[in-house]
N, C-alpha and C positions, 0 to 999 in steps of 0.2 A: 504494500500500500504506500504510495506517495504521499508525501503532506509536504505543504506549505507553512512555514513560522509565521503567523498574522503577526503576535506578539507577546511578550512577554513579561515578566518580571526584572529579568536581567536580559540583556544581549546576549549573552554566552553563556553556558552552563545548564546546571539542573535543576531549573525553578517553575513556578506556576507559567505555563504556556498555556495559547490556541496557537489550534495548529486547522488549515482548510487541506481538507481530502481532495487532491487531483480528479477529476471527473465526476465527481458527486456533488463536491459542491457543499458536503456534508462537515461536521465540526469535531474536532477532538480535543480534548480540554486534559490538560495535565495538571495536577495538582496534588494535596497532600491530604494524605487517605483521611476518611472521617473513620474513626473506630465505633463498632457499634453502631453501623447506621441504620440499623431496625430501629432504633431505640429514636431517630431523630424526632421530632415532634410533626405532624402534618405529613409522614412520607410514608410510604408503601411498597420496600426496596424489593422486586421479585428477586429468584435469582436466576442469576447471570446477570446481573447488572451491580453497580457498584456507586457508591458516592466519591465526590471528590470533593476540596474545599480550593477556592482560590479567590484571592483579593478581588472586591468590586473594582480596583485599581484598572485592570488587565481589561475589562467589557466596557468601562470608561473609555479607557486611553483610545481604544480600537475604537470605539465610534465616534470620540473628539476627529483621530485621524485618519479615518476612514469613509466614515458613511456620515456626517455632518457637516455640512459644505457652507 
């Protein structure tokens, strides 16, 4: 699978990213596992699926620099 770095926490390294899927168009989001995310309040985690947590910071910056013109 290809991805594209939209952005990040840091420029380099291993921190909260988005990342865009080549041909889908689709989002992946890296970030730092929630422990116990049955337990979040409001969620309904099936499985195979997972939570992640990252900074309002990272879906800010990206639409300051991206999608609001």
């Amino acid at each position: 699978m290809a991805v594209t770095r939209l952005v990040g926490e840091c420029e380099k390294g291993t921190c909260a990213t988005l990342y865009r899927v080549e041909g889908s168009g689709d989002l992946l989001v890296q970030g730092y596992d929630v422990e116990n995310a049955g337990a979040v309040v409001g969620t309904d985690i099936p499985v195979g699926e997972s939570v992640v947590r990252i900074p309002a910071e990272i879906i800010e910056r990206y639409a300051r620099e991206h999608l609001v013109r």
